[in-house]
TITORLUM-695088 format. One record per residue: residue in three letters; x, y, z of N, C-alpha, C in turn. Coordinates in steps of 0.1 Angstrom, whole numbers, plus 5000, padded with zeros to 4 digits. Each point is the difference from the previous one (the first is absolute). Last residue first. Layout:
ALAXYZXYZXYZ...
% end
This chain:
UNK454657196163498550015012498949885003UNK505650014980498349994993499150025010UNK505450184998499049935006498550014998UNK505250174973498450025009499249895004UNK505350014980498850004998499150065006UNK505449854978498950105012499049944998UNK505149704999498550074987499150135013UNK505549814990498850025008499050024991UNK504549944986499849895009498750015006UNK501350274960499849914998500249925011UNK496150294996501250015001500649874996UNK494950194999500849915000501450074997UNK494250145007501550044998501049915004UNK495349925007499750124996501450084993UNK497249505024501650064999499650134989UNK496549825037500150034986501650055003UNK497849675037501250124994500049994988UNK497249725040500549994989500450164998UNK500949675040499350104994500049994985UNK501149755052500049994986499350074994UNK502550095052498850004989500549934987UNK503050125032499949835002498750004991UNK500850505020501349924995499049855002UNK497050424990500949915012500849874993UNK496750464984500849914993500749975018UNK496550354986500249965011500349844992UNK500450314960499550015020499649905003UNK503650134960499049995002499249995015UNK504950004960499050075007498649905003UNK504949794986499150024993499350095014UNK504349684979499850105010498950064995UNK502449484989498650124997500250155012UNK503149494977499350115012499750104994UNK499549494983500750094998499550135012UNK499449534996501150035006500750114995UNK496349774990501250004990500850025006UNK495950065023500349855001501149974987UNK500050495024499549964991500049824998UNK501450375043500349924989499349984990UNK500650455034499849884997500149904991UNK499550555025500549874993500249875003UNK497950595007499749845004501449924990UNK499250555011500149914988500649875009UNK499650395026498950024990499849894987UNK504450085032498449965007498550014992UNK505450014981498550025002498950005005UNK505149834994500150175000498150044998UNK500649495008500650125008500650164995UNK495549724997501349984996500750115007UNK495949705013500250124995501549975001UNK498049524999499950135013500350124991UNK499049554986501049975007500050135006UNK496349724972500750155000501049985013UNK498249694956499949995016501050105006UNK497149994949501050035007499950025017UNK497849914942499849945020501450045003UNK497950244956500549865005499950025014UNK498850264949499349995014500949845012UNK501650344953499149855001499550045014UNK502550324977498449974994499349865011UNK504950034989499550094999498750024995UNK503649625000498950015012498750154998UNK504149894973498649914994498950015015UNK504650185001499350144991498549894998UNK503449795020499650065013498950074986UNK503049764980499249935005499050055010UNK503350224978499249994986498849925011UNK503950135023499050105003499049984985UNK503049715011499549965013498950134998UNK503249924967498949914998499149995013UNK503750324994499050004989498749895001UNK503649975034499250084999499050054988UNK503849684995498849965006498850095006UNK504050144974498749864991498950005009UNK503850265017498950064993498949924992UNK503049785029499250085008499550084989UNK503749734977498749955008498950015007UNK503850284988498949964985498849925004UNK503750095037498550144994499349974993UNK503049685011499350025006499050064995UNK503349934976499349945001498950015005UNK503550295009499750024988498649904993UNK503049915041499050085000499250074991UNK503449674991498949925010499050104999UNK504150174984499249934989498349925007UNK503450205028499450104987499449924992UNK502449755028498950065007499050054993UNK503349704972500250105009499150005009UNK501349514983498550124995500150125010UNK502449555001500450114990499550094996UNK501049595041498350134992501050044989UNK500749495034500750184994498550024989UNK498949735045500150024984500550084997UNK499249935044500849824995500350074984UNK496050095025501150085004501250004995UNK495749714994501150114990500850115001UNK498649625031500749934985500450164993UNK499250075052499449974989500649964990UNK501650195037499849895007498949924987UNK500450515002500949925009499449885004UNK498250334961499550005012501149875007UNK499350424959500449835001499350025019UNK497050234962501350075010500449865006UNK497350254956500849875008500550015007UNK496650354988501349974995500549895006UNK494750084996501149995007501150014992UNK493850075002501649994992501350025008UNK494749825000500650095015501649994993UNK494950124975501149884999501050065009UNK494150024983501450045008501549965000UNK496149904970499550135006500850025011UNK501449764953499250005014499550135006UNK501349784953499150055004499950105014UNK501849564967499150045018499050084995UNK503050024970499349874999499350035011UNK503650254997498850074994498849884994UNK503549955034499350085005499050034988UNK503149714985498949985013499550065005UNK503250184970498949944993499349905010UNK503650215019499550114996498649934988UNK503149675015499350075014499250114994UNK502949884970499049875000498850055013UNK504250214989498650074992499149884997UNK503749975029499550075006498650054991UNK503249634986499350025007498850095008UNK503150124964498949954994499349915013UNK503750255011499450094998498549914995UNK502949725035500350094987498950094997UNK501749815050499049984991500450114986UNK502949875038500149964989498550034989UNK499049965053501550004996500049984982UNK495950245016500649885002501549994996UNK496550414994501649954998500649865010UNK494650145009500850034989501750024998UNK494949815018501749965008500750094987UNK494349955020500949984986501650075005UNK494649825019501550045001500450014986UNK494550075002501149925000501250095004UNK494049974995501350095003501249894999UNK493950024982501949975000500750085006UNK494549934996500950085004501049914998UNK495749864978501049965011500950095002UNK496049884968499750145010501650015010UNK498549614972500650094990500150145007UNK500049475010500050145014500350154991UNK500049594978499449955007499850055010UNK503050114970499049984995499149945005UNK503950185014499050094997498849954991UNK503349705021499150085008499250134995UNK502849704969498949905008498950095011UNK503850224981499150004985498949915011UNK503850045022499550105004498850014989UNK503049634998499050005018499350134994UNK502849954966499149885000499050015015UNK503850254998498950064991498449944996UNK504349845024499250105007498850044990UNK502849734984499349875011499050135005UNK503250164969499049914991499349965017UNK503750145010499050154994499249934994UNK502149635035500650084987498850114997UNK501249725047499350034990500650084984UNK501949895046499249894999499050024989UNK503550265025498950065002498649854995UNK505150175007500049875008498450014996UNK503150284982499750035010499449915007UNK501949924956501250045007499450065020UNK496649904965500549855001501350065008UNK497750384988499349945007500049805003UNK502650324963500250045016499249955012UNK499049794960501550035001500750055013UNK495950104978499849875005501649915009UNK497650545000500849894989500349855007UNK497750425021499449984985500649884991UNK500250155056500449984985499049944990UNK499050065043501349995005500150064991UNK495349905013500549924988501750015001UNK495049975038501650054994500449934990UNK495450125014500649914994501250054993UNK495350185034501550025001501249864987UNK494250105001500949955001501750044996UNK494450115007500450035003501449925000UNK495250035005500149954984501650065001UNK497649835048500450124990501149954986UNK496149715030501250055002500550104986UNK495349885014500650045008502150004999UNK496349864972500250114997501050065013UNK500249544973499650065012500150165004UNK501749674961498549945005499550115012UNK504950044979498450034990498849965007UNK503849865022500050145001498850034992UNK500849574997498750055013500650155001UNK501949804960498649965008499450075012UNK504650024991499150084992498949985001UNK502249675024500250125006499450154989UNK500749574983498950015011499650125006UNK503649904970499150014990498450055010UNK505050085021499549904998498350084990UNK505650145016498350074997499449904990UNK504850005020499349875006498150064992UNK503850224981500649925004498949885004UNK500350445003499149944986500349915002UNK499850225045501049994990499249954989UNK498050335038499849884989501650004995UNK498750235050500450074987499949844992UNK496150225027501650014991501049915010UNK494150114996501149935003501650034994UNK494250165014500950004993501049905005UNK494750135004501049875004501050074988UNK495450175030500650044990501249895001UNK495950005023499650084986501050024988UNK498949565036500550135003500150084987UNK498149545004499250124997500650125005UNK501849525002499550085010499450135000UNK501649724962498550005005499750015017UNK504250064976498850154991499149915011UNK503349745012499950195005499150084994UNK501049594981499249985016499950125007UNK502049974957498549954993499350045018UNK504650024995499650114997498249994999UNK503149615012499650095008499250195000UNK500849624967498750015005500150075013UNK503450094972498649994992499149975010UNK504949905010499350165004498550044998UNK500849545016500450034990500150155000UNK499849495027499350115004501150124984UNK500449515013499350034993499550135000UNK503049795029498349945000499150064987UNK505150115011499749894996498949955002UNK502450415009499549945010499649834996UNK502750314972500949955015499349965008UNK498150244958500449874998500749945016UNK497050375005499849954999500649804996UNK500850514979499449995010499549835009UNK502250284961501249904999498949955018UNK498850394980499549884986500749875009UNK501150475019498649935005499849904992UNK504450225015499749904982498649945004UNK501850265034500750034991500249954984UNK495850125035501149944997501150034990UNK494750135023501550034998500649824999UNK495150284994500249905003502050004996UNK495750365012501349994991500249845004UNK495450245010501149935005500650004988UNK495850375016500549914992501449905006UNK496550245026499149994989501349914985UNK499450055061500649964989499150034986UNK498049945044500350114990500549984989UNK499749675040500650115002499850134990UNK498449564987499950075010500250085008UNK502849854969498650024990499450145015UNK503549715009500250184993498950054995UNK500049565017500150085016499850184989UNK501049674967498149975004500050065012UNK504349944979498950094994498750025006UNK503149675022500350195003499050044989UNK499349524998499650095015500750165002UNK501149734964499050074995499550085016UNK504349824999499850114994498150034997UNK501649625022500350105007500350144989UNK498049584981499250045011500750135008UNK502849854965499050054992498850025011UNK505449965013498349944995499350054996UNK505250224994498849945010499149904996UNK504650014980498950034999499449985013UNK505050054976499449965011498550055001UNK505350004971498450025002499149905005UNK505350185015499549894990498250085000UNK503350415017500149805003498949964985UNK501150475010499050005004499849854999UNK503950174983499950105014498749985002UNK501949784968501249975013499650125008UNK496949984958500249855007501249965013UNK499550454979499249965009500049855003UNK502950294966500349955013499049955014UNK501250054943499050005010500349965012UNK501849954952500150165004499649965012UNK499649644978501749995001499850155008UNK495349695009500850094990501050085001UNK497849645030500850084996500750024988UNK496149785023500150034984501450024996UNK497049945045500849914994500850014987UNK497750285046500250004984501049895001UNK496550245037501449945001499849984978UNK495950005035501450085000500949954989UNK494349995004500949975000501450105002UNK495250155006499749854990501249875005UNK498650545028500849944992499549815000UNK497750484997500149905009501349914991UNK498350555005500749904995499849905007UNK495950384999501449925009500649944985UNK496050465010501049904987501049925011UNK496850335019499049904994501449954985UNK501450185040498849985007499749914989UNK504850085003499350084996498949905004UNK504049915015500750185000498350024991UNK500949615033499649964987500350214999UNK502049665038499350164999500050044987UNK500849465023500150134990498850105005UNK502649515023499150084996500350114987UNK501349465005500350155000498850075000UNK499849494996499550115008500350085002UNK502049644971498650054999499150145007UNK505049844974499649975015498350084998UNK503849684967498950105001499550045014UNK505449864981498749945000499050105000UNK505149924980499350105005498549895004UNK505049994979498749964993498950075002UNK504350215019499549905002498949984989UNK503850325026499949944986499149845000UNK499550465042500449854996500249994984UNK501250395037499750004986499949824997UNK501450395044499049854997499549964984UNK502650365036500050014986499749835002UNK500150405039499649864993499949994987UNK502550295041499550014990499749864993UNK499750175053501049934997499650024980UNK497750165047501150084993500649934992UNK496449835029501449954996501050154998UNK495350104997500649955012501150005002UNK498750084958499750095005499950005015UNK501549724965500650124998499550105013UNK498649534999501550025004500450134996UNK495549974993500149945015501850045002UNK498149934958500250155005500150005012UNK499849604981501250094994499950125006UNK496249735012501649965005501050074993UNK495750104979500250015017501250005007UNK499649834952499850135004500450075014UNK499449564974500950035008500450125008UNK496649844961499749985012500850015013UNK501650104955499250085005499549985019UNK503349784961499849955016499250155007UNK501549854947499249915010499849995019UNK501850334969498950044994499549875005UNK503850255027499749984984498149934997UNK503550325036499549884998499249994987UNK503350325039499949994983499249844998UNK501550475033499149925004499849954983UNK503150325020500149925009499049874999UNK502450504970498649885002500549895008UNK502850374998499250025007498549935001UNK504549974973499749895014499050055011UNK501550024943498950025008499949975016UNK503949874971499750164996499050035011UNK500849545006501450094995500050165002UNK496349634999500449965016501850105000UNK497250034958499150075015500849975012UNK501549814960500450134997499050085010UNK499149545000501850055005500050094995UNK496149834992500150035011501850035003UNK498650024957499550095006500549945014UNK501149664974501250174998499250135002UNK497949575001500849975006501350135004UNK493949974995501750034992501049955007UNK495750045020500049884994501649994990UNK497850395018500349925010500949864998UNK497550284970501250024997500949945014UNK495349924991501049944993501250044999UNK497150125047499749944985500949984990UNK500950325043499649884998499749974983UNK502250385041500149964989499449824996UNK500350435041500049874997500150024983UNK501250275051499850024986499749864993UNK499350265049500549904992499750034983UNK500550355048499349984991501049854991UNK501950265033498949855007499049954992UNK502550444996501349894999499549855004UNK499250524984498949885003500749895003UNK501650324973499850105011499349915006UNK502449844971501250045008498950065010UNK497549744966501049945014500850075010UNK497950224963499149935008500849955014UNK502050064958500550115011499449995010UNK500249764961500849925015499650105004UNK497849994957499250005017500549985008UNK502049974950499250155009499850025012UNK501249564987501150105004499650135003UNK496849724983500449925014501350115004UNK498350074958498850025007500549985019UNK502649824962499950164998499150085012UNK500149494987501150085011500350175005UNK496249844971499549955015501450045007UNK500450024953499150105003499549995018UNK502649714972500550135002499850155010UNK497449524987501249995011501050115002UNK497150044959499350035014500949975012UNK502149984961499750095006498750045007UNK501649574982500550075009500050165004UNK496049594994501150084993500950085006UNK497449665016499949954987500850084991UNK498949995052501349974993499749994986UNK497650235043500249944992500949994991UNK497750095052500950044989499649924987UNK498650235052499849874995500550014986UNK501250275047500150054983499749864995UNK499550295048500249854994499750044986UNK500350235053500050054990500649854984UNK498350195058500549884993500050034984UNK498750305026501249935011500249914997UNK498150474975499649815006501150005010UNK499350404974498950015014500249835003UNK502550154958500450095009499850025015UNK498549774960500349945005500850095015UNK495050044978501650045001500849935004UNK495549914999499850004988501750075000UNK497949665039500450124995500550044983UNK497449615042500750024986500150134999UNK499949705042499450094995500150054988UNK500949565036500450084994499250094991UNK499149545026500250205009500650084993UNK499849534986501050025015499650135009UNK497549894955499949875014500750015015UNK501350264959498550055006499349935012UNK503749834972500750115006498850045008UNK498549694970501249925008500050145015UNK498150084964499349935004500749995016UNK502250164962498550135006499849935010UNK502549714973500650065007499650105010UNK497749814966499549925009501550025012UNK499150294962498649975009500349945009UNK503549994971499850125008499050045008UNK500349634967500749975011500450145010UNK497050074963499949905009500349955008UNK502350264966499150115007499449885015UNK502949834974500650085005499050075009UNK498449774959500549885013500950095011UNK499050254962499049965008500049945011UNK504350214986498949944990498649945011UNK504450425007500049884989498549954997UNK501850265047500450014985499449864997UNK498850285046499949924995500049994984UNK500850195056499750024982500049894991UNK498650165055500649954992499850074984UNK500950135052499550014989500349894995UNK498250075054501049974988499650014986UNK499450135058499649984991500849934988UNK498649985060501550034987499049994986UNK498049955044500750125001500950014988UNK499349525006499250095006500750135004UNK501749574981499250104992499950135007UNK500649575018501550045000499850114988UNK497249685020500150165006501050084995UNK499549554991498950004999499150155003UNK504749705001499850094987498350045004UNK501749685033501050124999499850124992UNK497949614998499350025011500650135002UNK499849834952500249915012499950115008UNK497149914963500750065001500650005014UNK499049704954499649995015500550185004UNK499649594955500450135003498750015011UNK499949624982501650034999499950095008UNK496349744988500050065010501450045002UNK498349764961499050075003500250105013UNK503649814956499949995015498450095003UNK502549674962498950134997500150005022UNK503649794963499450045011499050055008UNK502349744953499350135003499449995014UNK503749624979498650024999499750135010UNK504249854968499950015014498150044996UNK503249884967498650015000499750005018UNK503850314976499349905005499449924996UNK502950444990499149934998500449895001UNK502750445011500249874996498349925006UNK502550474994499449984989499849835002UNK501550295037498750024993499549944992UNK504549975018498749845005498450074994UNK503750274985500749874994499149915008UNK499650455010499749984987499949874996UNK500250165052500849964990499449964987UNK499950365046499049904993501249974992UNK500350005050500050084988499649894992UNK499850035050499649964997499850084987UNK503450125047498850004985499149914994UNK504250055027499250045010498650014992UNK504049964982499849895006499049995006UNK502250354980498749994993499749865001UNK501750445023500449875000499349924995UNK500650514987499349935007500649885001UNK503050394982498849924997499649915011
% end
């Protein structure tokens, strides 16, 4: 094993420690030094990129980064010379799934021996990932985590000059750096990111120790990105975080998610989404101006975990099934058009059977029109890692399924109401087993694959839906 003196590892135990240290916002951090500024040129690189939105973005601005040096993107990893896996930790078999992926590809190495291999983002951030890379994995030479992007240059500098392997992973509160560049992956849709980091930690959840404290931009340096994106094209923005509700409180002037949502619609860009909401902070206001403005989408991600109140006080979650239902009754009644999607956790440590049919009667209260379902999976360094289970697998997955067939029933009762209708849809490009069939979103956020002529990706159209599935809808294009 590596000398791991020589390191900068991460540690679980200073991740999880809150402050009131005050938020750093740096305007000119990131530089590219004088060494790194060629150090592209002639060379290509892949990336990939697991897990969650926030992932996808910080992979833009890795694009960014790498492209700045002279580097070329490649859709193989087979053709790079730099080859980088941005990750994620929430569950373990995706972290399954990325080692899996990283061992496939030593062979790369054997025939390419100057090619680098990298690994970054949250599983960077693990304390028992990066040692089972600097152990098993030693043909990755290049590991940094999710606060020191801007570091980029210089780390590759020593892999790729130096010859020397950098593993740089800070555990830190974390600050905000302002100037990273980005290679945005689509013309007329960006992510902007609102906020980082999570305070909540819920006992399952490992992002509050892999993405630090929560930390807000300004409300001036975010709207100035909408309003360059506007300009640029741009036709819609996602607004990121990892508790967008929780927006705002760390700056202390008053600044709120609601009115920042209120300040974005009236930059008149056409389209405004946001994830991810805890219920937790979903303010009476904040329904408000989603209802007031056509420009943001009737459209809301509201993780629920569980159905039981019980399980949802053991998960750290801050609400009871009464509090949720109470939120979700307030928004359909005042956004009676509102798309729903939600998490939902199934075999928690211990969870009983009459739990689980509490979950199974929330979904049929909802409703929803999507739901992202999971088996529990513990996660190192977490309260409910910590928990003896008594609940087989078999039994978990058994759950599962009853769960996934509930919810498809209701995803395809909800999709069957569109049929007939005529709606707007921002077209993202011809599909792929199709060059003849367009697709795109719906302001529900439902996707549409649909016929018609001379259609260009970033258009707003309208689309007779004509046939519904249960995750997709079809349609034709209205002349």
């Amino acid at each position: 094993m590596a000398d791991p003196k020589k390191y900068i590892l991460p540690s679980l135990k200073e991740a999880q420690k809150r402050t009131q240290r005050q938020v750093v916002i740096e305007r000119a951090l990131f530089e590219l030094p004088e060494e790194t500024r060629n150090l592209g040129q002639g060379k290509k690189y892949y990336l990939r990129t697991y897990g969650c939105q926030a992932n996808e973005r910080d992979s833009e601005t890795i694009s960014g980064i790498l492209e700045a040096m002279g580097f070329l993107r490649v859709d193989v990893p087979e053709n790079a010379d730099l080859i980088l896996f941005n990750t994620c930790a929430v569950r373990k078999n995706a972290e399954d799934k990325v080692l899996g992926e990283i061992g496939h590809l030593k062979g790369i190495k054997k025939k390419n021996p100057d090619v680098v291999f990298g690994l970054c983002g949250c599983m960077a951030q693990e304390e028992s990932i990066v040692h089972e890379l600097m152990r098993a994995y030693r043909h990755v030479e290049l590991i940094f985590g999710t606060h020191n992007i801007h570091h980029l240059p210089a780390l590759l500098h020593n892999v790729m000059v130096k010859k020397q392997k950098s593993i740089e992973v800070f555990s830190k509160e974390g600050d905000i750096i302002e100037n990273l560049p980005a290679k945005r992956n689509m013309k007329h849709k960006a992510w902007v990111n609102i906020m980082y980091g999570c305070d909540k930690f819920c006992t399952y959840c490992i992002v509050p120790y892999t993405r630090g404290k929560e930390r807000s931009r300004t409300m001036d340096d975010i709207l100035k990105e909408v309003i360059e994106l506007k300009e640029s094209g741009v036709k819609e923005v996602t607004l990121l975080g990892q508790n967008v509700n929780a927006y705002g409180k760390d700056l202390k002037d008053g600044s709120s998610f609601a009115e920042l949502l209120r300040q974005v619609a009236l930059t008149g860009i056409e389209r405004i989404r946001f994830m991810t909401s805890h219920p937790w902070d979903f303010t009476d206001e904040m329904i408000d101006v989603i209802a007031s403005y056509d420009n943001i989408m009737k459209y809301i991600h509201l993780p629920v975990q569980s159905g039981s109140t019980d399980v949802l006080k053991i998960m750290g979650r801050r609400y009871t099934r009464e509090q949720y239902k109470e939120l979700f009754d307030k928004i359909t009644a005042r956004i009676p058009e509102c798309a729903f999607s939600a998490d939902i956790i199934v075999g928690f440590p211990n969870e009983t059977e009459e739990q689980f049919m509490e979950t199974m009667e929330m979904v049929d209260y909802c409703k929803y029109d999507n739901v992202y379902s999971f088996i529990y999976s513990p996660r190192e360094g977490t309260p409910a890692a910590k928990m003896e289970d008594n609940v087989p697998l078999e039994v978990k997955q058994q759950r599962l399924y009853a769960l996934q067939d509930k919810i498809n029933g209701y995803c395809n009762m909800n999709n069957q109401k569109w049929v007939g209708k005529t709606v707007k849809v921002l077209v993202d490009g011809t599909s792929r087993k199709n060059d003849q069939v367009y697709s795109g979103y719906t302001e529900h956020n439902k996707l549409v694959n649909f016929t018609g002529e001379n259609v260009q990706p970033g258009e707003i159209i309208d689309v007779k839906i004509t046939e519904h599935r249960s995750w997709t809808l079809r349609g034709e294009k209205v002349n």
